[in-house]
C-alpha positions in Angstrom: 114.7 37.7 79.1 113.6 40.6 76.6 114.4 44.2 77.0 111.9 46.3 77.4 111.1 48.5 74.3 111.2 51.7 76.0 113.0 52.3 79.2 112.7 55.2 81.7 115.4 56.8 84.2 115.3 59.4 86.5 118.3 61.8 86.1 119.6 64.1 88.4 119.0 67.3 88.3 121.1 70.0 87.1 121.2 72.3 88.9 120.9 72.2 93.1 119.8 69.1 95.0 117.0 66.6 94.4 113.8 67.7 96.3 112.5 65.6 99.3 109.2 64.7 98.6 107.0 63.5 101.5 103.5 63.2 102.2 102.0 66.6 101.2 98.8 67.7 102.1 99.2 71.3 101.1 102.1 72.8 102.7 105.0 70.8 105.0 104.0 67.3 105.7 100.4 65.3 106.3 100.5 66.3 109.8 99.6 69.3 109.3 95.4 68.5 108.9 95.4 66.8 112.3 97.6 68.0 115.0 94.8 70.5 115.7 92.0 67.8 115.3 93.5 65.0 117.8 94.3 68.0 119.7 91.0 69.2 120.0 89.6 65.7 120.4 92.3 64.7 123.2 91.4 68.3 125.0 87.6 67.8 124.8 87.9 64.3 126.3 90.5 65.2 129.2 88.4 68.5 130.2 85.7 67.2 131.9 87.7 65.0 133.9 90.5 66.9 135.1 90.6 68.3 138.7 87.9 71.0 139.3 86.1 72.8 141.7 83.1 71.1 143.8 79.7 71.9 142.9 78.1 73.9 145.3 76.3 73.0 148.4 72.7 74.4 148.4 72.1 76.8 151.2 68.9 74.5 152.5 70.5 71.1 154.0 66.9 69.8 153.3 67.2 70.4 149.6 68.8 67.1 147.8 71.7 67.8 145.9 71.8 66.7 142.4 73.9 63.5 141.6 76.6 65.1 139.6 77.8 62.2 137.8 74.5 61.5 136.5 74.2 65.1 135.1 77.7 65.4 133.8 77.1 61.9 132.0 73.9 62.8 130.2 75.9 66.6 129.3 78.9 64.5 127.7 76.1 62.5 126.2 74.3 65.6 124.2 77.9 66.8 122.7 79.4 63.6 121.7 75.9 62.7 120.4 75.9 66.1 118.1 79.6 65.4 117.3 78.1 61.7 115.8 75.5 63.2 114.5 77.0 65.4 112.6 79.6 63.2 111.1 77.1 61.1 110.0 75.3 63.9 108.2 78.4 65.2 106.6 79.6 61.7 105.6 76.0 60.8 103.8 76.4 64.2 102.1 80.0 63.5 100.9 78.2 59.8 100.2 75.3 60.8 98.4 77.8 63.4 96.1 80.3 60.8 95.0 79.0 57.1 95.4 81.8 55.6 93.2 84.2 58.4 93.0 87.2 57.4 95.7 88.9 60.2 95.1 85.7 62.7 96.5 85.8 60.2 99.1 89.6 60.9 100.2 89.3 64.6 100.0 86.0 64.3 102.1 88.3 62.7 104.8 90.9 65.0 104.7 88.0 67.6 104.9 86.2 66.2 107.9 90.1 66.0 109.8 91.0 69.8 108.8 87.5 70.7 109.8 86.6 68.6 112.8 87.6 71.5 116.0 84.2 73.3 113.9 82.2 70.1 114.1 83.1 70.0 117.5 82.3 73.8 118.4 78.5 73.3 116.8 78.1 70.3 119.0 79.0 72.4 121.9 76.5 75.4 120.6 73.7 71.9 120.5 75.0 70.8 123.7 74.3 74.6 125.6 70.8 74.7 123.9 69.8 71.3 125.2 71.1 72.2 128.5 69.7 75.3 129.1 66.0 73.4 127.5 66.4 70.4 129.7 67.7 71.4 133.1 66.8 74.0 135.7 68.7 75.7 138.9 72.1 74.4 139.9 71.8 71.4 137.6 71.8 73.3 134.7 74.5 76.0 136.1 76.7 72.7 136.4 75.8 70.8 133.3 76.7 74.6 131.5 79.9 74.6 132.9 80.4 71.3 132.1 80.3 72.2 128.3 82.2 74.7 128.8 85.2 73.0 130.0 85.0 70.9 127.1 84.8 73.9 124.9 87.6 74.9 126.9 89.8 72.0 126.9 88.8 71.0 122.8 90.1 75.1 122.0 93.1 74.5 124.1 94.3 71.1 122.7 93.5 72.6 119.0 95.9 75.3 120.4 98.3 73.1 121.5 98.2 70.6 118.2 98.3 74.4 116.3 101.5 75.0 117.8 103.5 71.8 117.4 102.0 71.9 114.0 103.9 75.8 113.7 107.4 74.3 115.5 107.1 71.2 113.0 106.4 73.8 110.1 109.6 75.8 110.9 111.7 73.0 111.7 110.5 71.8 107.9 111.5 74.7 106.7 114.6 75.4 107.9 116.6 72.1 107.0 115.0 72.3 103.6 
């Protein structure tokens, strides 16, 4: 076998250790863009089913009540419809920018998981608008509060993916 005519090797360095290198995505590690995002996903799909309150009875026992489950079905519909909708907008933008360029197509990703909780909160804005245009009465009293808690439970598991983000972050930073 030949020898190659030029060879390369990595030396040690001088002075200090050799850094550890892993997956960067700015600052500690490539966990760091979506923590918050599965956090925010994982809290907006748990919300609405987790224990809660009973919707109301009306005061007139002749009056029929509305079939929750139908209402809270078609409210889930409208925001996870936006959230689609959305996606699919900001993906043919990202598309449409860079149709052979991979590159603009990775950083669109990394984009869309960093910015996702925001994607999620104008789906919820959508979501109260089409509530408040569609329903009347205690329908639409339940089918708000129904987007709230999802508003509710996507901030709260953004918080929580925030905050294991910040322990990772520390814990990083203090064996380096």
């Amino acid at each position: 076998m030949d020898t190659p005519a030029v060879k390369v090797t990595a030396h040690l360095p001088e002075r200090r250790k050799r850094p550890v290198t892993t997956l960067h995505a700015g600052c500690c590690c490539c966990c760091c863009c979506c923590l918050h995002t599965a956090g925010s996903v994982i809290g907006a799909f748990v919300a609405p089913i987790a224990p809660r309150g009973r919707l109301p009875l009306p005061r007139d026992p002749n009056l029929a009540t509305p079939d929750a489950r139908k209402i809270g079905v078609r409210t889930l519909f409208v925001y996870w419809s936006a959230v689609c909708v959305q996606i699919f907008l900001y993906a043919a933008y990202v598309i449409a920018n860079s149709p052979s360029d991979t590159r603009s197509l990775e950083e669109g990703s990394i984009f869309l998981a960093v910015f996702f909780p925001g994607i999620q909160f104008l789906a919820s804005v959508v979501a109260y608008v089409v509530v408040r245009l569609l329903w009347l009465g205690r329908e639409q009293d339940f089918a708000v509060s129904l987007v709230g808690r999802v508003v509710a439970g996507s901030f709260l598991g953004g918080a929580i993916g925030m905050a294991i983000m910040a322990i990772l972050l520390v814990a990083l930073l203090a064996f380096k």
